[in-house]
KEKE-3310 file (N, C-alpha, C; in steps of 0.2 Angstrom, whole numbers, plus 5000, padded with zeros to 4 digits):
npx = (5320:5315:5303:5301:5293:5295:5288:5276:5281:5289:5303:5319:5321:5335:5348:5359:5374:5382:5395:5406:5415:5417:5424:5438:5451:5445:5439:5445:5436:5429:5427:5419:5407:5406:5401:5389:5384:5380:5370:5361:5359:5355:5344:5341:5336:5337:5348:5360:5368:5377:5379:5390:5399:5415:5431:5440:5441:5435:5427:5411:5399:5401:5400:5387:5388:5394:5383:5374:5378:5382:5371:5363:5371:5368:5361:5348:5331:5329:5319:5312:5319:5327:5336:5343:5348:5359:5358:5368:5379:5396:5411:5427:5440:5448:5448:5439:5425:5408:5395:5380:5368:5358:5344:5344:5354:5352:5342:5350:5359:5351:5345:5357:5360:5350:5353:5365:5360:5350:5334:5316:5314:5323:5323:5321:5325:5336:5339:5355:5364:5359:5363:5369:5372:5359:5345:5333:5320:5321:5329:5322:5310:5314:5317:5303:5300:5305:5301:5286:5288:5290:5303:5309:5303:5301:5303:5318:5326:5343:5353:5346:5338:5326:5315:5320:5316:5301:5298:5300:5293:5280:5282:5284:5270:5266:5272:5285:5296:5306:5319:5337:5348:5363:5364:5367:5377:5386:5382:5372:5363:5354:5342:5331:5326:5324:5312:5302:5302:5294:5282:5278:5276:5285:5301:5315:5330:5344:5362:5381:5377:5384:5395:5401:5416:5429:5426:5417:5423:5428:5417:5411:5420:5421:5406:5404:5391:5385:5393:5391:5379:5378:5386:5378:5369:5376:5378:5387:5393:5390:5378:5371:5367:5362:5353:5345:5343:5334:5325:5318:5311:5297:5301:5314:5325:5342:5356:5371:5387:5395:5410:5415:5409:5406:5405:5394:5383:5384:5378:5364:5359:5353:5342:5333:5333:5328:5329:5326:5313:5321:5336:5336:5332:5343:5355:5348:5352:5366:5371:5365:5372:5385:5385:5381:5393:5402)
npy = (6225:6208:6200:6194:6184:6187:6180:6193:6204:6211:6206:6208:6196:6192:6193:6201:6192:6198:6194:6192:6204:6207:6196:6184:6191:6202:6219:6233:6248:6256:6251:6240:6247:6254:6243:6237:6248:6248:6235:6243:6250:6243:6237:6227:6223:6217:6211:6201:6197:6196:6195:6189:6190:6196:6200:6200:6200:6212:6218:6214:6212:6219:6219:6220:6235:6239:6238:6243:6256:6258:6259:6269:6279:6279:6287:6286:6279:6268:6263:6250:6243:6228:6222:6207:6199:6187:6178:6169:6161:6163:6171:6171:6178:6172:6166:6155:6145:6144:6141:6145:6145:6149:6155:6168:6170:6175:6183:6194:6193:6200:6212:6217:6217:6224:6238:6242:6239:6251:6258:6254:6240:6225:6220:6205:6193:6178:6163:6157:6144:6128:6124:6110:6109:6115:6111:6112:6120:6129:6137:6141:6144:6158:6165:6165:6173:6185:6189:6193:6202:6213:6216:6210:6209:6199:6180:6170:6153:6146:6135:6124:6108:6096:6093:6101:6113:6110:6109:6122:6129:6127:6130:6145:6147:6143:6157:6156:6165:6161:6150:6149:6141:6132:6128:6123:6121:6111:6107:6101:6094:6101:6101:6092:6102:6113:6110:6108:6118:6123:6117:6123:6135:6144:6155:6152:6155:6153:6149:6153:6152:6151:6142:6145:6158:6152:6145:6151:6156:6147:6140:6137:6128:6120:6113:6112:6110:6120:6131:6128:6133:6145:6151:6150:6158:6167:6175:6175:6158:6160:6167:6157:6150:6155:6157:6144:6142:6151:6144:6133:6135:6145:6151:6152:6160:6168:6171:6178:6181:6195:6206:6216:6227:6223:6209:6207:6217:6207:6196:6200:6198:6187:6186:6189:6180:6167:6150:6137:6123:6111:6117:6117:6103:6098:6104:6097:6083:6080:6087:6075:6064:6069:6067:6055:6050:6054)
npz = (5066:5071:5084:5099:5113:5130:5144:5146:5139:5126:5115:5106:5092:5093:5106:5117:5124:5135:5145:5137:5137:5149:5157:5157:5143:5142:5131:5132:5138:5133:5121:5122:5126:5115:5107:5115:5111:5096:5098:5102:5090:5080:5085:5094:5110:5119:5133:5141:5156:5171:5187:5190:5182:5179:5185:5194:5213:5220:5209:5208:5198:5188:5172:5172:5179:5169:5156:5162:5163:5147:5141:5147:5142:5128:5116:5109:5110:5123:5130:5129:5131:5140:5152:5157:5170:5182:5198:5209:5205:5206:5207:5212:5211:5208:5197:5195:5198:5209:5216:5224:5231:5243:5251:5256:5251:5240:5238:5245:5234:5222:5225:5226:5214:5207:5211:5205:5191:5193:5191:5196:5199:5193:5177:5171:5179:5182:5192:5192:5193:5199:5216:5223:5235:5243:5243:5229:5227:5237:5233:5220:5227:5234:5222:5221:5228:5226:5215:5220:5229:5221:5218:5205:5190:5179:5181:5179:5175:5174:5167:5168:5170:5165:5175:5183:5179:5176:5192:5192:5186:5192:5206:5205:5201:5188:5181:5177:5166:5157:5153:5153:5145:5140:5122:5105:5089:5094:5104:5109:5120:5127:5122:5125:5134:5129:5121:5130:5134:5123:5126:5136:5136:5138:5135:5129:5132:5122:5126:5123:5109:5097:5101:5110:5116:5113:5102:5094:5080:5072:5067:5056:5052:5057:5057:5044:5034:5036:5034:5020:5018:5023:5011:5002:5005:5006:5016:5035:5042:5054:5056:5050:5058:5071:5063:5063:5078:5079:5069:5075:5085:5091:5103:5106:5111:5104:5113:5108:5114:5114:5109:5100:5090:5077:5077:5082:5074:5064:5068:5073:5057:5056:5061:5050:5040:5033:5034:5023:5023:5018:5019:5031:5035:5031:5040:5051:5048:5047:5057:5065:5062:5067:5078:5082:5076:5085)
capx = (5322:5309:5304:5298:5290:5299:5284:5273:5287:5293:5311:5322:5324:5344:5349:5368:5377:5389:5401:5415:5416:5419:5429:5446:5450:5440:5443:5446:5428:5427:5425:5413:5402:5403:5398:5385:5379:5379:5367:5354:5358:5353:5337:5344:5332:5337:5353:5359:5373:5376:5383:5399:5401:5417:5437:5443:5436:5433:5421:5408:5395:5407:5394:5380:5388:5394:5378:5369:5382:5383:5363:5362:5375:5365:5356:5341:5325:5330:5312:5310:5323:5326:5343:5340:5355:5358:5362:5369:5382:5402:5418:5431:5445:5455:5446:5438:5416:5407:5387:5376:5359:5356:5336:5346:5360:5349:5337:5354:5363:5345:5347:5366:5360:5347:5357:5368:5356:5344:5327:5313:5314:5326:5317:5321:5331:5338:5345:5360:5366:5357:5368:5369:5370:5354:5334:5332:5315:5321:5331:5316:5307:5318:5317:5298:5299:5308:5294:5281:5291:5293:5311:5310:5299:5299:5308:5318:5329:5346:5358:5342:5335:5316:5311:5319:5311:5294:5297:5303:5286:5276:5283:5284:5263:5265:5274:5289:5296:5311:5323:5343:5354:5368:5361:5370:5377:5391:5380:5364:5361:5347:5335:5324:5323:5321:5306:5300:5299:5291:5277:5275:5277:5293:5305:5322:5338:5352:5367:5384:5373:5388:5397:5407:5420:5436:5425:5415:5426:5429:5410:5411:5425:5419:5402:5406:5386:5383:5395:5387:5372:5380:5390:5373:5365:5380:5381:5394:5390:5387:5371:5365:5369:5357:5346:5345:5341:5325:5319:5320:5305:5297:5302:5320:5329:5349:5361:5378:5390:5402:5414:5417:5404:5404:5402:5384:5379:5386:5373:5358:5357:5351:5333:5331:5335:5324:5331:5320:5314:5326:5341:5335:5334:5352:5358:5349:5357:5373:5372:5365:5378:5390:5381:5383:5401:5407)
capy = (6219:6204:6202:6188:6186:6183:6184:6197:6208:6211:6209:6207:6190:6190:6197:6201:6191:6202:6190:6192:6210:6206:6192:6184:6195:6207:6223:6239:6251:6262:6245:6236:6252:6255:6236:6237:6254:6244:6231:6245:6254:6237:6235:6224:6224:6207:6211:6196:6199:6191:6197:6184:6192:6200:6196:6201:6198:6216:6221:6211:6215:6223:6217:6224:6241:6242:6238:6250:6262:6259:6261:6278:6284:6278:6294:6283:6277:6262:6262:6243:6239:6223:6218:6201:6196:6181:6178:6161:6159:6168:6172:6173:6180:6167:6160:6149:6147:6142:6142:6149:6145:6151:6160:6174:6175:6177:6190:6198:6194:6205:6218:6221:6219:6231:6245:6242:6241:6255:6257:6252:6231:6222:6218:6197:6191:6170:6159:6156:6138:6124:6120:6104:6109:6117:6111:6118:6122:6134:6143:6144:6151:6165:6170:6167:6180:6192:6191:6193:6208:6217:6217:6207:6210:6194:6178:6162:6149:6145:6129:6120:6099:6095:6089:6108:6117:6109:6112:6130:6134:6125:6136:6151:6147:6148:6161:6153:6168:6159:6146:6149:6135:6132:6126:6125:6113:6108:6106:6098:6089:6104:6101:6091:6109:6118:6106:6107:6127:6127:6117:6127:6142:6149:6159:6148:6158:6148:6152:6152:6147:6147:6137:6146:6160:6150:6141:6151:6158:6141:6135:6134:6123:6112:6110:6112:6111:6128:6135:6129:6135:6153:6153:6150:6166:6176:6176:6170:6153:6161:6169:6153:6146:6158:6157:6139:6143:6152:6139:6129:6136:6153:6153:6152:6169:6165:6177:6179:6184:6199:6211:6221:6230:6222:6203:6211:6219:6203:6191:6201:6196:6180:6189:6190:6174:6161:6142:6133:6115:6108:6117:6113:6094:6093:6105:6093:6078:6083:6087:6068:6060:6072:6063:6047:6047:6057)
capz = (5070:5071:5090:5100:5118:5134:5149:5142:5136:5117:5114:5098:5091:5094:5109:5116:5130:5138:5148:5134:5139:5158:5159:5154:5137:5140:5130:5136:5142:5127:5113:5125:5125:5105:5106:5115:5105:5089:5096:5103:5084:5075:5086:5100:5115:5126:5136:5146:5160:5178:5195:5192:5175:5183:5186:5202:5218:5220:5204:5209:5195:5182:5167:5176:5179:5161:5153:5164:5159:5141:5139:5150:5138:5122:5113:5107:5116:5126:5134:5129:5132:5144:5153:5161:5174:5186:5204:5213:5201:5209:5205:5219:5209:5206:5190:5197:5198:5212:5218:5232:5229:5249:5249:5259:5247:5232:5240:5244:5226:5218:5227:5224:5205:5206:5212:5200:5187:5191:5190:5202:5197:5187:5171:5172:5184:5181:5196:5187:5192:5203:5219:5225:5243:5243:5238:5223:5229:5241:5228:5216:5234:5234:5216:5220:5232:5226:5210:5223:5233:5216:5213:5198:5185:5177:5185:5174:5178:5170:5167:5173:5168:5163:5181:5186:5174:5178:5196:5197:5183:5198:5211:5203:5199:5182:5181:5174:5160:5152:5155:5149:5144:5133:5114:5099:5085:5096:5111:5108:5122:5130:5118:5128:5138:5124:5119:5135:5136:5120:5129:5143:5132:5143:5130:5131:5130:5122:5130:5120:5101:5093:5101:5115:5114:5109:5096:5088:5074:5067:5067:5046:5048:5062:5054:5036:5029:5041:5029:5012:5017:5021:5005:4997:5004:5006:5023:5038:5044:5062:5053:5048:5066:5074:5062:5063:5084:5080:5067:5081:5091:5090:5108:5105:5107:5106:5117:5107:5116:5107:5112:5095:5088:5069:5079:5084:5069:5058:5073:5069:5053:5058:5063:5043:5037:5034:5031:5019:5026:5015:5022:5039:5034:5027:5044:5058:5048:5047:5068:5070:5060:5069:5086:5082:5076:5091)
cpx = (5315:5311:5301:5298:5295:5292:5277:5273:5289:5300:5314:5323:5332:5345:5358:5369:5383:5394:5406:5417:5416:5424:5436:5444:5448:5442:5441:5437:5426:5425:5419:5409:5401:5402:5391:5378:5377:5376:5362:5353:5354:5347:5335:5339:5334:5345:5355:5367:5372:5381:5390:5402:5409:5426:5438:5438:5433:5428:5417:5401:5396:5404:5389:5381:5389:5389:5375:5372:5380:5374:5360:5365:5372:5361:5350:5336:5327:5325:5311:5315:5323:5335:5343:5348:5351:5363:5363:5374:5390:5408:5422:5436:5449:5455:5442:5430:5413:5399:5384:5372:5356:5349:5340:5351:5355:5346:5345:5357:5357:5347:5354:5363:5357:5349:5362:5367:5352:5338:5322:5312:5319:5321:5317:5327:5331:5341:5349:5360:5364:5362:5366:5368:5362:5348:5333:5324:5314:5325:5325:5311:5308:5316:5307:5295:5299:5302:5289:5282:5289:5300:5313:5302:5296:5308:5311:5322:5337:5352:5353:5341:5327:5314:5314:5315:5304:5293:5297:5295:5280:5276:5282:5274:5263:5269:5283:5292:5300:5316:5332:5348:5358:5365:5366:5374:5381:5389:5372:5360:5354:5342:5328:5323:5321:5315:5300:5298:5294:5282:5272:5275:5281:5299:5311:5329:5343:5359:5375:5382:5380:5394:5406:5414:5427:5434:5421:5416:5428:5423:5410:5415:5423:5412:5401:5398:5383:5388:5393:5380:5371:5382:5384:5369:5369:5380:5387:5391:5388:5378:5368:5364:5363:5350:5341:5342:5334:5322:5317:5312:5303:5299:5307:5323:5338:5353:5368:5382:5395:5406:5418:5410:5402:5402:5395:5382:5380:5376:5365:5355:5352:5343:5329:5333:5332:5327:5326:5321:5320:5332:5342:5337:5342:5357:5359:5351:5363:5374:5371:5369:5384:5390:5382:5390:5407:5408)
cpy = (6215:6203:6195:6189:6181:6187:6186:6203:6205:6211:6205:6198:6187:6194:6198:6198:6197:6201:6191:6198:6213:6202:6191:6188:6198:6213:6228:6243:6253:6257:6242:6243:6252:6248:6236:6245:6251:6239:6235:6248:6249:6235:6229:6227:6222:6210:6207:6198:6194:6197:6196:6185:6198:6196:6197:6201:6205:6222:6217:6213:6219:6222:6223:6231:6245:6241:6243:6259:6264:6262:6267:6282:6285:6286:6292:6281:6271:6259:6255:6241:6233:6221:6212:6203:6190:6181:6169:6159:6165:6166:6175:6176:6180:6164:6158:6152:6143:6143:6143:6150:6147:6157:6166:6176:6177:6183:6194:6200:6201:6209:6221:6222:6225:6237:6245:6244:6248:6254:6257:6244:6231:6216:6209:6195:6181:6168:6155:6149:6135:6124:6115:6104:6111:6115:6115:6122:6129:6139:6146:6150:6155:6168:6172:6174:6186:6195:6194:6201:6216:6220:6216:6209:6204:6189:6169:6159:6148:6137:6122:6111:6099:6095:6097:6111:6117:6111:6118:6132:6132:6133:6141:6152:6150:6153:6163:6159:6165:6155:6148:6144:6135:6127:6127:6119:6109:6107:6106:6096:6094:6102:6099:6098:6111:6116:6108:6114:6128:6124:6121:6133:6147:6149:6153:6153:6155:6154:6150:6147:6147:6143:6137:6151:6159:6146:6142:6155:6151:6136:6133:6129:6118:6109:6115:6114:6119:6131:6136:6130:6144:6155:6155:6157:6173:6179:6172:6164:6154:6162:6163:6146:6150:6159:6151:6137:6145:6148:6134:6127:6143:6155:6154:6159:6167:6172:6176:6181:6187:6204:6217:6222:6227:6213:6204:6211:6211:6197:6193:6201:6192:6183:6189:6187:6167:6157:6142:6125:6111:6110:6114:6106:6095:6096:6099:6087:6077:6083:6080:6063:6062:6068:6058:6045:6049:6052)
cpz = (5072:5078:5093:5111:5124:5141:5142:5139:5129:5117:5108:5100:5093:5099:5111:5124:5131:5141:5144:5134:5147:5161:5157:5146:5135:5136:5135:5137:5135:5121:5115:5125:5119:5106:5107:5113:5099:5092:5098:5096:5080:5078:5091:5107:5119:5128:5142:5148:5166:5182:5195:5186:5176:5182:5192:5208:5220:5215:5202:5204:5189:5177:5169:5173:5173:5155:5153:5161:5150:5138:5141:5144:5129:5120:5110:5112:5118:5131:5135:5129:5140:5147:5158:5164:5177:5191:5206:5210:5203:5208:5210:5217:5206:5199:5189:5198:5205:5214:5224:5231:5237:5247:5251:5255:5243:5232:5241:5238:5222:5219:5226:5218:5203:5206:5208:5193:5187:5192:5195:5204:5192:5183:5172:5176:5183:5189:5191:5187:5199:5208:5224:5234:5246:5240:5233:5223:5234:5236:5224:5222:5233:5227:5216:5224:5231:5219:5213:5224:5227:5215:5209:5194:5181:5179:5178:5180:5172:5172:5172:5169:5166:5170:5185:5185:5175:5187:5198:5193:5189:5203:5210:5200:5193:5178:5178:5166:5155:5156:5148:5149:5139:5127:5109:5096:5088:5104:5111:5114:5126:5125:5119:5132:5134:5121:5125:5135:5130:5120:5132:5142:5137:5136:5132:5127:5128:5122:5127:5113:5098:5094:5106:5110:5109:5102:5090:5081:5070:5065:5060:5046:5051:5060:5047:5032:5033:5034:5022:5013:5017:5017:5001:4997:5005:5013:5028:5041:5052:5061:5052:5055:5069:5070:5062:5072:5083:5075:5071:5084:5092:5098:5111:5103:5109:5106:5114:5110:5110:5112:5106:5092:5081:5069:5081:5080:5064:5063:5069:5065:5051:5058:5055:5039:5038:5030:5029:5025:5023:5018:5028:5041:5035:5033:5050:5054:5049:5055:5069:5068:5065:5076:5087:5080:5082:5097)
residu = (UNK:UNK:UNK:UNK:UNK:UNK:UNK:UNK:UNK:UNK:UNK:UNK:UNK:UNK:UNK:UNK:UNK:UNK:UNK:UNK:UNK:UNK:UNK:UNK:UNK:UNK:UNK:UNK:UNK:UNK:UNK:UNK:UNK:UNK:UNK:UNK:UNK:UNK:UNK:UNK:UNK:UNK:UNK:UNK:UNK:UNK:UNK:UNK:UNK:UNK:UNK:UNK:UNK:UNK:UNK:UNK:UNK:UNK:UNK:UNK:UNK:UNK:UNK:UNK:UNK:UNK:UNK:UNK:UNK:UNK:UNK:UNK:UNK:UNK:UNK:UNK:UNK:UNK:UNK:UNK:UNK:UNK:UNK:UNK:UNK:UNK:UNK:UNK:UNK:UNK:UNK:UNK:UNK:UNK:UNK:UNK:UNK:UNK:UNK:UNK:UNK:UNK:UNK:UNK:UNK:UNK:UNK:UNK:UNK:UNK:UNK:UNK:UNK:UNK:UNK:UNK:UNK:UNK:UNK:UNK:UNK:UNK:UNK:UNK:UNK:UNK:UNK:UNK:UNK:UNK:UNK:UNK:UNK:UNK:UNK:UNK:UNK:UNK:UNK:UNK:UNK:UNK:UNK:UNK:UNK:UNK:UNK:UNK:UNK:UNK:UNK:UNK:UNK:UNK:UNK:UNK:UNK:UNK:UNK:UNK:UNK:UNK:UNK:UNK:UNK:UNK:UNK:UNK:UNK:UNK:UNK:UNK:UNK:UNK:UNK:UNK:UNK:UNK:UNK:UNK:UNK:UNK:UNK:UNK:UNK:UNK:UNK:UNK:UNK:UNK:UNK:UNK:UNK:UNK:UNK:UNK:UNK:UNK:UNK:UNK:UNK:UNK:UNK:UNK:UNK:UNK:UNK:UNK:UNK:UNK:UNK:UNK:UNK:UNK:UNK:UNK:UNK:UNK:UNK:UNK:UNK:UNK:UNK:UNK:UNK:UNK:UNK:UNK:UNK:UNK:UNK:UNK:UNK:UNK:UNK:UNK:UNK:UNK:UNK:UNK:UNK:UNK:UNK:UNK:UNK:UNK:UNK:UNK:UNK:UNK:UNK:UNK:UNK:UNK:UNK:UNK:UNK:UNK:UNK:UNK:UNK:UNK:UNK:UNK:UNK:UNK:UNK:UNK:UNK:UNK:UNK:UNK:UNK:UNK:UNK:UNK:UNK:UNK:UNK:UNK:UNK:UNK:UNK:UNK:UNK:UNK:UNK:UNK:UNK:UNK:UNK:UNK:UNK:UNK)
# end
């Protein structure tokens, strides 16, 4: 597995969202565990989860606990291994998403994560999603905090804008390790972020790369030259979707989410698949025609 930096931590090139093994249609415990066994067997390091990763109002963290689980139960060295989550972002049980960027929730959200998680710090801790009610300055506060305290190891930001982004690496003095945003051909518009991170040399998570649960089995047909460029190497055109995320920027690691063990092992491919320039061309035109006619 080719690896790439978040902070001043090593972790795989492609790592695993976990949301589609907590939320609506989730499966059952024993699949979402052999899933995530088959992305620490393939060489998988980056495990992204959240607090609100959850369905009922009563398993508050349900992500979390089965990550922590599934990686205790692993038989191999998970030493380097990394589980990022994220706080401020909640699920009331009904379905429905809401945000709490409060300094006192957040310090409280970590700390629920942490013990959940393990350890003596959670390895990356993100503020999930700005709220409007609150200064975004004081949420970053918080996350600065809890860097300082050492409950976090390393601090990002997610679902953020350029002019956040530039703020929170402020406050955070620097310190800034990764920003998470949604990326992907059917969702281009972060790419001033993704730009922006690979300025200020912050890792950028893309978040749903292929193009979201309900959409990403039909990505060959919705962008057609993804699939004649997979036909040509004999791979699936998700493969050349993620691999088309790291040509991107070496500071591009794209989180798939999976819930079956052979969507994981098929993702990781991507780590050993280089587009030619040429591909590239004829992919980002194909995306800005797709842009302009939409």
């Amino acid at each position: 597995m080719k690896t790439r930096l978040i902070g001043d931590r090593t972790v795989s090139s492609i790592g695993l969202g976990g949301m589609p093994m907590s939320i609506e249609g989730r499966p059952d415990e024993a699949r979402s565990i052999a899933t995530i066994h088959a992305a620490l067997e393939e060489g998988v390091t980056l495990f992204d989860t959240a607090d609100a990763y959850h369905l009922h109002a009563d398993e508050v963290g349900h992500n979390e606990s089965l990550i922590a689980k599934a990686i205790a139960s692993w038989g191999g060295d998970a030493s380097q291994v990394i589980v990022a989550t994220k706080g401020g972002h909640l699920r009331p049980g009904d379905g429905t998403w809401y945000v709490d960027g409060r300094p006192e929730y957040l310090t409280q959200a970590a700390e629920a994560s942490l013990k959940r998680l393990g350890g003596d710090a959670i390895d990356l801790y993100h503020h999930h999603r700005p709220d409007p009610a609150v200064p975004y300055a004081d949420s970053i506060g918080a996350i600065r905090d809890l860097l300082d305290a050492g409950t976090i190891r390393l601090a990002g930001i997610s679902n953020a804008n350029p002019a956040q982004i530039r703020e929170a690496y402020d406050i955070l003095g620097g310190r800034l390790a990764s920003v998470q945003n949604q990326y992907s051909p059917a969702f281009l518009s972060s790419r001033p972020e993704l730009d922006l991170c690979t300025e200020l040399g912050v890792a950028f998570l893309s978040w749903s790369p292929l193009g979201g649960i309900k959409s990403a089995a039909d990505l060959g047909t919705a962008f057609a030259p993804f699939q004649r460029v997979a036909d040509a190497h004999g791979v699936s055109p998700q493969v050349v979707t993620l691999a088309w995320h790291l040509a991107a920027s070496p500071g591009v690691i794209p989180i798939p989410g999976a819930s079956r063990p052979e969507s994981i092992r098929d993702s990781v491919r991507a780590a050993d698949l280089t587009l030619s320039d040429e591909e590239l061309a004829t992919l980002s035109a194909a995306l800005n025609d797709a842009a302009v006619t939409a």
